[in-house]
Backbone as JSON, one array per atom type, in Angstrom:
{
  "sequence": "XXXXXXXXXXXXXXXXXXXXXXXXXXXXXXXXXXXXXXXXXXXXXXXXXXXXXXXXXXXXXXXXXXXXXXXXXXXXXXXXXXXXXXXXXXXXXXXXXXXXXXXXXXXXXXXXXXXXXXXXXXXXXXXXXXXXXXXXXXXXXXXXXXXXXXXXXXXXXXXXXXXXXXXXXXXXXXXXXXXXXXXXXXXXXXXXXXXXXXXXXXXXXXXXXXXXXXXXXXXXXXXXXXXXXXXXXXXXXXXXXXXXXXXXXXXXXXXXXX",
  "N": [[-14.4, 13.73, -26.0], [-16.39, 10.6, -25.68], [-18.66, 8.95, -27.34], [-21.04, 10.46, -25.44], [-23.42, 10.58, -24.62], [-24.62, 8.52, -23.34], [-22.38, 7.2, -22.0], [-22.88, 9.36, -20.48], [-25.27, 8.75, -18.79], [-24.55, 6.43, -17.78], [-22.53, 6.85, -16.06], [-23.89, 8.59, -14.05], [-25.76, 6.54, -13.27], [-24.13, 4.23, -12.25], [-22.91, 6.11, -10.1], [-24.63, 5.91, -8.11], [-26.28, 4.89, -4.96], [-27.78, 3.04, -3.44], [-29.81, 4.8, -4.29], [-28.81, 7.7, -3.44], [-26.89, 10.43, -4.08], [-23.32, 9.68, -4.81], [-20.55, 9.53, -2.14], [-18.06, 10.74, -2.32], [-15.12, 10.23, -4.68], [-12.42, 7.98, -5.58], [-9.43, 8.47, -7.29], [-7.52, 6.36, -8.69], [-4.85, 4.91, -11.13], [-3.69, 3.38, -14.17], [-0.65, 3.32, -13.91], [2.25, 4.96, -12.44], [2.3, 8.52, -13.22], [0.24, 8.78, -14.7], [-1.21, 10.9, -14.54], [-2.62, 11.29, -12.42], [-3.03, 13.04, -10.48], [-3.98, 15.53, -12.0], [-6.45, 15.16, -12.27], [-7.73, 14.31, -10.83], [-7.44, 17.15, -9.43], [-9.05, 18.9, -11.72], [-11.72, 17.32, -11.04], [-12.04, 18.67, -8.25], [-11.5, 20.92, -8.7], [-14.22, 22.05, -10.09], [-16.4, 20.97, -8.45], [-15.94, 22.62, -6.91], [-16.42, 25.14, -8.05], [-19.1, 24.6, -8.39], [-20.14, 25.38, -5.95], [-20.04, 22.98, -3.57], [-19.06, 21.85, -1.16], [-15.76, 20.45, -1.1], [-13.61, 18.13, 0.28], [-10.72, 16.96, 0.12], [-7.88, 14.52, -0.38], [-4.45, 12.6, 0.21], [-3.73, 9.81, 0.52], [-1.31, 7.85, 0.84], [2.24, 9.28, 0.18], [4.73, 8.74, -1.81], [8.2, 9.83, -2.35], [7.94, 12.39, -1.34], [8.2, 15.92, -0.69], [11.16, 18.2, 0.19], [9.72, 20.82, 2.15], [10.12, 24.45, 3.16], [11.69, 23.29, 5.24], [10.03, 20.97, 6.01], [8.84, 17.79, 5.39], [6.96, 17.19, 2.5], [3.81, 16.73, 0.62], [3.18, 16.73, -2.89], [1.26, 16.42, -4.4], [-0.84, 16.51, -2.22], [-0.67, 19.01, -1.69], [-1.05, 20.11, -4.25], [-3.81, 19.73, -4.72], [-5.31, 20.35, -2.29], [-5.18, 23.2, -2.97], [-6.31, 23.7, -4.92], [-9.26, 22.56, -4.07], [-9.05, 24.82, -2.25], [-9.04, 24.7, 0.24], [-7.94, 24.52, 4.21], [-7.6, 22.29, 5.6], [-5.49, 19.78, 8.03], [-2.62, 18.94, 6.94], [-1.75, 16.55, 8.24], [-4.4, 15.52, 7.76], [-5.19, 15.27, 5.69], [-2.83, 14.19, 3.73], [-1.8, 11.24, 5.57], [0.58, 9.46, 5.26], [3.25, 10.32, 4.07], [6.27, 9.94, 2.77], [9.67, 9.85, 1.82], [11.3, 8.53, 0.03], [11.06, 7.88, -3.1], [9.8, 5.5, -4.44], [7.73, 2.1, -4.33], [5.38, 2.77, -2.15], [5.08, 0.53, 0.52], [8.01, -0.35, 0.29], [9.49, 2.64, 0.37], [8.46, 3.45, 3.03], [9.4, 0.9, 4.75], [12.41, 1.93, 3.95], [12.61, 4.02, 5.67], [12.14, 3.16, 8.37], [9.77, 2.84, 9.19], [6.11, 1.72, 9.89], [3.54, 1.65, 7.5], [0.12, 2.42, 8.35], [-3.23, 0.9, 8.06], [-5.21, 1.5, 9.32], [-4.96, 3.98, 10.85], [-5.15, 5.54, 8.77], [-7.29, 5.35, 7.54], [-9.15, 6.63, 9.87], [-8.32, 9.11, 9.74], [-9.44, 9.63, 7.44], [-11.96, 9.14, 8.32], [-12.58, 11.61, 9.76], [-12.08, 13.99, 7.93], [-14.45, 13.22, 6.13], [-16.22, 14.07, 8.17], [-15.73, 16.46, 7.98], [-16.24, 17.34, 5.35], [-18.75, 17.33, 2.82], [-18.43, 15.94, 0.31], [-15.94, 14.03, -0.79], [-12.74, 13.55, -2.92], [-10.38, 11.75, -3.81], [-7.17, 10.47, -4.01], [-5.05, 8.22, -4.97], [-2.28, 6.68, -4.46], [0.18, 5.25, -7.33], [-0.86, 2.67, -9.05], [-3.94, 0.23, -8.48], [-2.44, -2.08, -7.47], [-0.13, -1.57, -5.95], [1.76, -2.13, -3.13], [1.02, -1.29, 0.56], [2.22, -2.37, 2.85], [3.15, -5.13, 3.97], [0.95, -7.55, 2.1], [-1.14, -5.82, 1.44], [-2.48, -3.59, -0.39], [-3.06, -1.05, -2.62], [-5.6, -1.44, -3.46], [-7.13, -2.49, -1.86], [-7.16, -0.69, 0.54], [-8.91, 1.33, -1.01], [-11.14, 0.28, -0.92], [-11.57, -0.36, 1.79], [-12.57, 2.53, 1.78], [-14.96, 2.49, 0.72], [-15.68, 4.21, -1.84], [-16.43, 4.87, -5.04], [-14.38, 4.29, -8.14], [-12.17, 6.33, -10.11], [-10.56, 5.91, -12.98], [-7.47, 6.69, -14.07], [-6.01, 7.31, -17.24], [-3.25, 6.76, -19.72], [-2.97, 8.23, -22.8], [-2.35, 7.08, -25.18], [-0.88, 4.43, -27.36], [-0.92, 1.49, -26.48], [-2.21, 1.93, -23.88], [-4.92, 0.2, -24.42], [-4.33, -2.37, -23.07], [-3.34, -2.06, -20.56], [-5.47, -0.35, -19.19], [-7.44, -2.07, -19.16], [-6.99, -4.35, -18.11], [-6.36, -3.23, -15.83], [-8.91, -2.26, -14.89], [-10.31, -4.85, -15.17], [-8.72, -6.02, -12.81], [-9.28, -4.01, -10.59], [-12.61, -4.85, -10.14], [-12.63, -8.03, -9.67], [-11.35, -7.12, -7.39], [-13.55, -6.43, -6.21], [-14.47, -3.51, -6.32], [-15.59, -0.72, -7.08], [-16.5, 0.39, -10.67], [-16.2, 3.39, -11.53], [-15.73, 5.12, -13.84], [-13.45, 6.09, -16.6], [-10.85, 7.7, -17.23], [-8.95, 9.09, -19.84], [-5.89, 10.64, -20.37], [-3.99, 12.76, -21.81], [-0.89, 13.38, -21.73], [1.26, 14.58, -23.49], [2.78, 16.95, -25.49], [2.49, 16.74, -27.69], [-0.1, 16.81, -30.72], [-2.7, 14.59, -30.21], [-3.06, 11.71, -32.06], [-4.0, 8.83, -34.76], [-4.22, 6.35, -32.5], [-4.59, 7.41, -29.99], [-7.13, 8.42, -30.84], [-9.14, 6.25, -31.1], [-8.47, 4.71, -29.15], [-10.53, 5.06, -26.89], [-13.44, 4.36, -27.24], [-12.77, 1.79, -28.19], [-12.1, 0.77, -25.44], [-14.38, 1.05, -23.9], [-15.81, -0.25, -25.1], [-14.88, -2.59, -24.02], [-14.47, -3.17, -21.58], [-17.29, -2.1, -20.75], [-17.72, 0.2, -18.73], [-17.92, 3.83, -18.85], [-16.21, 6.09, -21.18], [-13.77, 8.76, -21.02], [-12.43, 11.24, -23.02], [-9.68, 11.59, -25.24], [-8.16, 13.67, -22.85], [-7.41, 16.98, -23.14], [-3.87, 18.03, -23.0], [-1.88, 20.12, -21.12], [0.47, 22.52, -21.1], [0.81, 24.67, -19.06], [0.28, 23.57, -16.34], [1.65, 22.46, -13.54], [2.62, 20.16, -11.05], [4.28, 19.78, -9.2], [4.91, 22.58, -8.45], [2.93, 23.17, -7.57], [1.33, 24.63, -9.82], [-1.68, 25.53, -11.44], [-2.47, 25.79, -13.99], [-4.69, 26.09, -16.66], [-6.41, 24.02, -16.05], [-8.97, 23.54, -15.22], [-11.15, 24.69, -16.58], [-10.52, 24.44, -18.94], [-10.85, 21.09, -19.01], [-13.05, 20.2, -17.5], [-15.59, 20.66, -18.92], [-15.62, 18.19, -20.33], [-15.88, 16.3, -18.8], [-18.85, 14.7, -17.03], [-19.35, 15.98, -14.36], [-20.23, 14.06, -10.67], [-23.0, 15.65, -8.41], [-23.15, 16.06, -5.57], [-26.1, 15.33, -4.28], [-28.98, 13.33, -4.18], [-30.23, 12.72, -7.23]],
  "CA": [[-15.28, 12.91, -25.16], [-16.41, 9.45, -26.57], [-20.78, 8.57, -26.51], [-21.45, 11.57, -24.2], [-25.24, 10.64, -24.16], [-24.41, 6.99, -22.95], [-21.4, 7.57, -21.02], [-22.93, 10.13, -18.42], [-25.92, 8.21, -18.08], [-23.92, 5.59, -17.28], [-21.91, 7.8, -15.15], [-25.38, 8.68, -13.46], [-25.98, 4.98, -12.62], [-22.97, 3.82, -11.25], [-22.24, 6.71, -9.07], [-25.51, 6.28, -7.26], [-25.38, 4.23, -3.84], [-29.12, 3.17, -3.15], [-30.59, 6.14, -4.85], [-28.41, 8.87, -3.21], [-25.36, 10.15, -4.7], [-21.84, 9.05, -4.17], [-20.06, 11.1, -1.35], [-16.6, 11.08, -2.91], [-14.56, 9.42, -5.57], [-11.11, 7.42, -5.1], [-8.92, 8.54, -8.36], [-6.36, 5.77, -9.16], [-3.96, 4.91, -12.08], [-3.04, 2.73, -14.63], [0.45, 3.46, -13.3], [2.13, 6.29, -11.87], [3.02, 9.43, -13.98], [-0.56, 9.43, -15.56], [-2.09, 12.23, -14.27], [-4.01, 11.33, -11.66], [-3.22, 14.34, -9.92], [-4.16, 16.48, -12.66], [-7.57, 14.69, -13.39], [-8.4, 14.48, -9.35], [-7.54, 18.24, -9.51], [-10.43, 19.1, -12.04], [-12.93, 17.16, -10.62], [-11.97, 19.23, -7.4], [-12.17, 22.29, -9.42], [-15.32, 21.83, -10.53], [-17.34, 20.7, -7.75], [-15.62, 23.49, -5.87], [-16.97, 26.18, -8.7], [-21.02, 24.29, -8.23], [-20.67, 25.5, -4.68], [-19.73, 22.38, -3.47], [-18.29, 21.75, 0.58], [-14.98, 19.37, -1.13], [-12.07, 18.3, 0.67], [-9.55, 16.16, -0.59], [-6.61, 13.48, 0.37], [-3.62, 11.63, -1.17], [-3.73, 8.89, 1.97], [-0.14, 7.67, 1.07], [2.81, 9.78, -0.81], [6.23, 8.76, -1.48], [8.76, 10.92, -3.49], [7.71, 13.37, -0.96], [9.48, 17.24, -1.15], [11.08, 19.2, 1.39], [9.01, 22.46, 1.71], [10.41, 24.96, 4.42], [12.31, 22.24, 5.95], [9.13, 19.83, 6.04], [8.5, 16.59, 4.09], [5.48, 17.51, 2.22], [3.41, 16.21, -0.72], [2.93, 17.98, -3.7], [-0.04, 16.47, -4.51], [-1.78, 17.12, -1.54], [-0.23, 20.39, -2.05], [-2.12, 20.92, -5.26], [-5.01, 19.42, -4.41], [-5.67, 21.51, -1.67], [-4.85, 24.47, -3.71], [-7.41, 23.51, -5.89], [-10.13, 22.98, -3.28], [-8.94, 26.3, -1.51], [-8.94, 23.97, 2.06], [-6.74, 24.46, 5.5], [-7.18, 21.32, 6.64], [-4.49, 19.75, 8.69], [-1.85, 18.7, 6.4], [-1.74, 15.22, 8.57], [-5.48, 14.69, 7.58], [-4.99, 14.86, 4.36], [-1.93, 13.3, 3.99], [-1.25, 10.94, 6.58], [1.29, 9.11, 5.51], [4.45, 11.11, 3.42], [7.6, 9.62, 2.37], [10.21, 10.77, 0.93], [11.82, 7.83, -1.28], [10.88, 7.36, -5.07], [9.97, 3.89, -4.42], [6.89, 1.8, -3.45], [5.02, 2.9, -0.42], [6.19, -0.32, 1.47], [9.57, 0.0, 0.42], [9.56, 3.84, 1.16], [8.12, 2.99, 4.34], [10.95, 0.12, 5.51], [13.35, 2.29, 4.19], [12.24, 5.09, 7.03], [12.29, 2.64, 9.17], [8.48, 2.96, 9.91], [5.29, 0.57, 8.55], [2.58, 2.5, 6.77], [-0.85, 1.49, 9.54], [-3.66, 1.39, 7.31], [-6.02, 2.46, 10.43], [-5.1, 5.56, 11.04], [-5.74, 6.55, 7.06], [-9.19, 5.75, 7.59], [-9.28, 7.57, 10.76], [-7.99, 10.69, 9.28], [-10.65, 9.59, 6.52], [-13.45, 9.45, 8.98], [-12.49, 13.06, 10.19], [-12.17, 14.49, 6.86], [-15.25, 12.81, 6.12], [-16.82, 15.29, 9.1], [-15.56, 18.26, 7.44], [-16.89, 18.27, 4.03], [-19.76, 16.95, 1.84], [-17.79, 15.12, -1.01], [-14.48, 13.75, -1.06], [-11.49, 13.09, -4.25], [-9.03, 10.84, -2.44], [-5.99, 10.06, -5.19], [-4.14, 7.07, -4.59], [-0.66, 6.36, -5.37], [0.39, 4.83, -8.04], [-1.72, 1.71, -9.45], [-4.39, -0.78, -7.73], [-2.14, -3.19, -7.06], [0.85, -1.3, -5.34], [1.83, -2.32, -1.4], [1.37, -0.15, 1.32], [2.29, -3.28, 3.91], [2.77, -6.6, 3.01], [0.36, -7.78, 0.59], [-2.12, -4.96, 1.73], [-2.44, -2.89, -1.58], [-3.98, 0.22, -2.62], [-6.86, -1.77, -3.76], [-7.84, -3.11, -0.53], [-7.3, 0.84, 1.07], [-9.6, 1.79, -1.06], [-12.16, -0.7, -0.95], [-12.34, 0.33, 3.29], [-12.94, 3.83, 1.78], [-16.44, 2.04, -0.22], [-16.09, 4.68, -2.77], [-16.28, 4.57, -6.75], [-13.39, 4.54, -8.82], [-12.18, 7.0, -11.32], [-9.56, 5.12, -13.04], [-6.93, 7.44, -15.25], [-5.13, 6.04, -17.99], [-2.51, 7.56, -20.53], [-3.87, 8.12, -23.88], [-1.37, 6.88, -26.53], [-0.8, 2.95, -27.8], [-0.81, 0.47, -25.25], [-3.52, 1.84, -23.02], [-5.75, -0.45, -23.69], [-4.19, -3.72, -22.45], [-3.24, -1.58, -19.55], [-6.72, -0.13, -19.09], [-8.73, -3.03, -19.39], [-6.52, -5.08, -16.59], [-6.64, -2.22, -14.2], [-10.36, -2.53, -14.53], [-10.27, -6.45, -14.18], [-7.96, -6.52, -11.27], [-10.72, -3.68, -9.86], [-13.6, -6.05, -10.37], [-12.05, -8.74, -8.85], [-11.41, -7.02, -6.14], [-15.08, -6.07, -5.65], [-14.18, -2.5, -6.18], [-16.85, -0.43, -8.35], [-15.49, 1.44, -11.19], [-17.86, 4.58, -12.03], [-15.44, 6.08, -15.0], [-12.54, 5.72, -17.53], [-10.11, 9.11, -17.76], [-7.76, 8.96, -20.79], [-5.12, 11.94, -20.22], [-3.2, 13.02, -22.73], [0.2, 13.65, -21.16], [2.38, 15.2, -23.78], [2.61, 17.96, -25.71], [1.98, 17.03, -29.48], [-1.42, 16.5, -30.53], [-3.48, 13.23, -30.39], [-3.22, 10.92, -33.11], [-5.14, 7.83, -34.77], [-4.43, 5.71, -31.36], [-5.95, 8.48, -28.95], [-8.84, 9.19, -30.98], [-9.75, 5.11, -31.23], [-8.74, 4.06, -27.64], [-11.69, 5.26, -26.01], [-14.4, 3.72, -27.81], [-12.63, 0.4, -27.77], [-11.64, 0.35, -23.93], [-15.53, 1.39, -23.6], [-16.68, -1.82, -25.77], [-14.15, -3.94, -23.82], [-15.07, -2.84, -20.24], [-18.75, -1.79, -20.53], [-17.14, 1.73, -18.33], [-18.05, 4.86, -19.42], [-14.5, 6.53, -20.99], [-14.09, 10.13, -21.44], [-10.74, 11.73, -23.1], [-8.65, 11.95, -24.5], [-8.27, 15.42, -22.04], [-6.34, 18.27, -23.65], [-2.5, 18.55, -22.35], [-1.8, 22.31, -20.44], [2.22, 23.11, -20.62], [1.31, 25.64, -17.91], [-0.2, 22.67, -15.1], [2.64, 21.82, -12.91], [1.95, 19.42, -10.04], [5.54, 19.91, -8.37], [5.09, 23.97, -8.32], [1.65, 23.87, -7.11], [0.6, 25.89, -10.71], [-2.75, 24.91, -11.88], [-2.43, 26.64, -14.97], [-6.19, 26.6, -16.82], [-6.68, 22.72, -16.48], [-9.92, 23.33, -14.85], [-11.98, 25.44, -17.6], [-10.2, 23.65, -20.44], [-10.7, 20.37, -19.04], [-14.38, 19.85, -16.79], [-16.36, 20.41, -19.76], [-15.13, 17.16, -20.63], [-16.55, 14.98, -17.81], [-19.71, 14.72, -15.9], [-19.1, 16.13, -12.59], [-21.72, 14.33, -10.15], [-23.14, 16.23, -7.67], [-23.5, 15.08, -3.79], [-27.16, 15.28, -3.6], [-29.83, 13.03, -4.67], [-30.33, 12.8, -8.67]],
  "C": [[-16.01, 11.92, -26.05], [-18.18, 9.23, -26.23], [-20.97, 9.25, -25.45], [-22.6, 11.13, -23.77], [-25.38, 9.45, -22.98], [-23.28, 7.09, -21.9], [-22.21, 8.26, -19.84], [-23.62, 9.51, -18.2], [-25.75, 6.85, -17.35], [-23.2, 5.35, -16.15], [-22.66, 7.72, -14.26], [-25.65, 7.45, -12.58], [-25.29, 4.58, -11.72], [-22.21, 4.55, -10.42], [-23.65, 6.69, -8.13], [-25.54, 5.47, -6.1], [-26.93, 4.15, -3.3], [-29.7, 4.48, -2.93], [-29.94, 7.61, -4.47], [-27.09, 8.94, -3.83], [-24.06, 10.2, -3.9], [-21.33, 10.3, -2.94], [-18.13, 10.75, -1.59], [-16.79, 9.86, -4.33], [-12.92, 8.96, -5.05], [-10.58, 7.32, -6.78], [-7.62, 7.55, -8.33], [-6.04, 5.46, -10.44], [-4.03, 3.22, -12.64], [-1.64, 2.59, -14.74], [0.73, 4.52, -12.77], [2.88, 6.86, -13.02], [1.98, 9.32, -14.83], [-1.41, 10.43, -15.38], [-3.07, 12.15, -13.72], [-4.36, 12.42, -10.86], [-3.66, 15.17, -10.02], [-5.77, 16.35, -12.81], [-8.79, 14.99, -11.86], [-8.9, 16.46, -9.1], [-8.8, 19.15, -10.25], [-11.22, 18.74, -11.52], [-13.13, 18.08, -9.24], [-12.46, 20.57, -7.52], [-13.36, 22.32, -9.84], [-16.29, 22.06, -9.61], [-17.3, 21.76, -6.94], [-16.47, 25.02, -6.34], [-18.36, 26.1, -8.64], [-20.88, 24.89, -6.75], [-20.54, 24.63, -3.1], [-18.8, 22.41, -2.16], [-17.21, 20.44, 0.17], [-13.97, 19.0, -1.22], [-11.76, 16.68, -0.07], [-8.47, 15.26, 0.44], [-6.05, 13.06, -0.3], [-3.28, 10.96, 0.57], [-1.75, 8.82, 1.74], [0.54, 8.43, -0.38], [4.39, 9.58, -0.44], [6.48, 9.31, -2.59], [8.34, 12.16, -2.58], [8.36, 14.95, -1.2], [9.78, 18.12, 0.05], [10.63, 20.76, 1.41], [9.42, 23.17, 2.99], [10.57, 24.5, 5.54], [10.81, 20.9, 6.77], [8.87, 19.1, 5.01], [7.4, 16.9, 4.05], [4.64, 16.76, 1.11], [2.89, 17.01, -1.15], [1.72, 17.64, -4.17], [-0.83, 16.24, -4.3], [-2.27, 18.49, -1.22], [-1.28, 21.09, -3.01], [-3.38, 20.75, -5.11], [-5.72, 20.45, -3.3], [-5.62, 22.82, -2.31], [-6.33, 25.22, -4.3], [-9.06, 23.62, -4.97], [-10.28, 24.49, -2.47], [-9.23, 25.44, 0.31], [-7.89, 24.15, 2.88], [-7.15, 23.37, 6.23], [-5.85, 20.91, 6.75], [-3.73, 19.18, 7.86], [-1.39, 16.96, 6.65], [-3.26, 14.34, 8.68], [-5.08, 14.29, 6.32], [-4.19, 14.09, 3.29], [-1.63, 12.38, 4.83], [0.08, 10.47, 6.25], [2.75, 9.92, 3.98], [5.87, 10.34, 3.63], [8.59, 10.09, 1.72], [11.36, 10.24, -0.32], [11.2, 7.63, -1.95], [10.6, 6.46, -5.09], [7.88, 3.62, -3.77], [6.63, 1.97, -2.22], [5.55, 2.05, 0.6], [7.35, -0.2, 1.4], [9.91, 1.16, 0.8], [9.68, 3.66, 2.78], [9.21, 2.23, 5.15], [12.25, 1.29, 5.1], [13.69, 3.61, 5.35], [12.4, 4.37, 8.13], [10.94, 2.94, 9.97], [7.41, 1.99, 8.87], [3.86, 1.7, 8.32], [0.63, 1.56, 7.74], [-2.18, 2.22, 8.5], [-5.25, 2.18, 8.08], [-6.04, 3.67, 10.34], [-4.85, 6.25, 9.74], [-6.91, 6.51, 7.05], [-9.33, 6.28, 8.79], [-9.19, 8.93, 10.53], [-9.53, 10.93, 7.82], [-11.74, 10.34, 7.0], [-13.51, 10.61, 9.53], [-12.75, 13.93, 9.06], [-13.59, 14.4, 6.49], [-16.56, 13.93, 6.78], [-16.72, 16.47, 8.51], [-16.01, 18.56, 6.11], [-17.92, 17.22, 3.23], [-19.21, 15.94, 0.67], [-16.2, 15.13, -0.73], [-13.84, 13.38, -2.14], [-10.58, 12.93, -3.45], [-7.92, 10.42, -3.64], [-5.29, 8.89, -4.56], [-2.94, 6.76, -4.99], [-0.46, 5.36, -6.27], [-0.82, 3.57, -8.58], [-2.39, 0.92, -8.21], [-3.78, -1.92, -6.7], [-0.28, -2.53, -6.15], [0.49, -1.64, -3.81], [1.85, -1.11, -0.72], [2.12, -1.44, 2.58], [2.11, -4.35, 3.6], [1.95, -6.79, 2.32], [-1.12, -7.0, 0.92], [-1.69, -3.53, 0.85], [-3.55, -1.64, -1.84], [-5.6, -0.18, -2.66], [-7.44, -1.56, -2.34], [-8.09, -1.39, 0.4], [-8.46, 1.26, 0.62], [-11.03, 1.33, -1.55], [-12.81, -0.66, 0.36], [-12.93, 1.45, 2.75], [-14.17, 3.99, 0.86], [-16.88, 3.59, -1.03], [-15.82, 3.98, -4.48], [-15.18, 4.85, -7.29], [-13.28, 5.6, -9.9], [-10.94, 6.0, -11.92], [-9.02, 5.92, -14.25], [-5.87, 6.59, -15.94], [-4.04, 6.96, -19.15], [-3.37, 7.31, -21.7], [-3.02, 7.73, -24.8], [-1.06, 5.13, -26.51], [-0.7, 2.56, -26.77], [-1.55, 0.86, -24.05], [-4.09, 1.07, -22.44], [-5.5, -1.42, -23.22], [-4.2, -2.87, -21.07], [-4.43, -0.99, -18.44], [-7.92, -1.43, -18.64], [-8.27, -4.38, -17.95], [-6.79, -4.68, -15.65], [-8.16, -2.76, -14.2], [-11.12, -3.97, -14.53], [-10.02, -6.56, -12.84], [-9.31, -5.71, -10.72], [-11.96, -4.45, -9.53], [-13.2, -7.24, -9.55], [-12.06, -9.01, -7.09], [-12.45, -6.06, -5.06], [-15.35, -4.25, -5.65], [-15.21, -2.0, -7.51], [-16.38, 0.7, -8.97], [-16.32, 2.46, -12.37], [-16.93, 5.25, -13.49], [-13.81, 5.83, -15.17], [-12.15, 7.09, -17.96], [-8.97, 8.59, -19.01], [-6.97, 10.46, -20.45], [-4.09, 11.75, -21.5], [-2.26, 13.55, -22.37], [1.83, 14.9, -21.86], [1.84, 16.01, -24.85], [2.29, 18.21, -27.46], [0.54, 16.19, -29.39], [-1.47, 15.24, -30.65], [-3.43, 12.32, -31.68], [-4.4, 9.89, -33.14], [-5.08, 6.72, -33.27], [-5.1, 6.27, -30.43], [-6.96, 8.62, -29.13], [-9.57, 7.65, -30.9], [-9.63, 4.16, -30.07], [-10.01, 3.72, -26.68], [-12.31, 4.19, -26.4], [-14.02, 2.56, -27.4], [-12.01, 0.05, -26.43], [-13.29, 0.02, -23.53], [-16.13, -0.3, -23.62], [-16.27, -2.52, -25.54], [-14.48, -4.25, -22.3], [-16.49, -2.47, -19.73], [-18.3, -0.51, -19.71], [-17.69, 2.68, -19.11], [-16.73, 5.31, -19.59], [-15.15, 8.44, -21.66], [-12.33, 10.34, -21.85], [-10.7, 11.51, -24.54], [-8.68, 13.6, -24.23], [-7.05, 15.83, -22.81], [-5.07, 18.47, -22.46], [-2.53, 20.28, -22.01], [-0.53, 21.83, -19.98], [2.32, 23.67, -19.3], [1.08, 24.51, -16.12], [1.51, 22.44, -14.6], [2.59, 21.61, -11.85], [2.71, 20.26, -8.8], [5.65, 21.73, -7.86], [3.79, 24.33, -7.8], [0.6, 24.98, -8.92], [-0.17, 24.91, -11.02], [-2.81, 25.44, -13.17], [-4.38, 26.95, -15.6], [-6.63, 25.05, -17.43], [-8.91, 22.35, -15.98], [-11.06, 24.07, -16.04], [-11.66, 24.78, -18.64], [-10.66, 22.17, -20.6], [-12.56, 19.82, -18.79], [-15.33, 20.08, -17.54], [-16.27, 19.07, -20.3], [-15.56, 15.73, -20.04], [-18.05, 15.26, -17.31], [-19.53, 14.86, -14.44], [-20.34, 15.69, -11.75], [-21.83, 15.24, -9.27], [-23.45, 15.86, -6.51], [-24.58, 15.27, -3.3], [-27.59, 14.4, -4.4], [-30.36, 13.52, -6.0], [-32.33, 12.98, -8.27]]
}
């Protein structure tokens, strides 16, 4: 973890929402395959271990999996796991695909259009049922769900704070520091900077010097790089011990008044 003292209070600041605190977070990527699943998943774990009333969503998922002959998502799958929640499988998910491809293209190739209504409808229900929300987003800011109606804009209706996860190894930070332009841009407020560490040999001199300089390039608070766990596996539902190894690591806020 990079300026802990400075970082959370930073943290602190920019998750507050005229003086009360945030009632979710919206975890998106510097692409897909960095572990936003994994990173959403702790903060889930966490808030869930303070006591914490907090459900979860992955609004749109393509690559979906067939689970006892239903298209499902696995990481609404884990996510729920992680919260320990039975909500309805079509709150939390609404929309499930099951091609490998951009949500819009998923979407045309089903031969259905992804309606970005009824994700905030299922929102505003969810919303009813629990105290704090972690909403994951597919792949990067700037992916389509519907013509040029992009994750951003989804989750810019859903006026929460960003977590924004990033891989931890060379080339980060150009990657890092755009995502959190384009964010900005697009009026979107970005409360925190995850680095994940994705693979399985340790950290080198690029991991340990990312942070800092994403920090001093973005003004963001960054935390990471997070410790890799062999045993986590999204696709199997195993959580292995990402939540004890990892949530010491961040500032979890809490959904009351600082």
């Amino acid at each position: 973890m990079i300026c802990h003292t400075e970082a959370e209070r930073a943290w602190r600041i920019t998750t507050r929402c005229g003086g009360d605190a945030i009632e979710g977070l919206f975890v998106t990527g510097t692409d897909t395959g960095v572990g936003k699943t994994v990173v959403a998943g702790v903060l889930v774990g966490a808030l869930k271990a303070r006591g914490v009333n907090v459900g979860v969503m992955k609004p749109v998922q393509s690559g979906g999996m067939v689970v006892d002959g239903a298209l499902t998502s696995p990481d609404a799958r884990f996510l729920m796991a992680l919260a320990g929640v039975k909500d309805s499988q079509q709150l939390v998910n609404p929309v499930c695909l099951e091609a490998p491809l951009a949500p819009s293209a998923a979407a045309r190739k089903a031969g259905i259009r992804i309606e970005p209504e009824e994700i905030l409808s299922a929102y505003g229900r969810l919303r009813n049922l629990h105290d704090f929300l972690v909403i994951e987003g597919a792949g990067g800011l700037a992916v389509p769900l519907c013509g040029k109606f992009l994750i951003a804009d989804l989750a810019l209706r859903f006026r929460l704070p960003l977590v924004i996860v990033a891989r931890s190894g060379l080339g980060t930070i150009n990657h890092t520091v755009l995502t959190v332009e384009f964010a900005q841009h697009r009026g979107l407020e970005v409360a925190g900077i995850v680095l994940n560490h994705i693979e399985e040999n340790p950290p080198g001199e690029a991991e340990r010097t990312s942070p800092c300089i994403i920090g001093e390039l973005t003004g963001i608070p960054v935390w990471g790089p997070l410790p890799f766990d062999p045993a986590v596996d999204v696709l199997k539902c195993r959580q292995g011990n990402i939540v004890d190894a990892v949530c010491s690591h961040l500032p979890i806020p809490y959904p009351q008044p600082y």
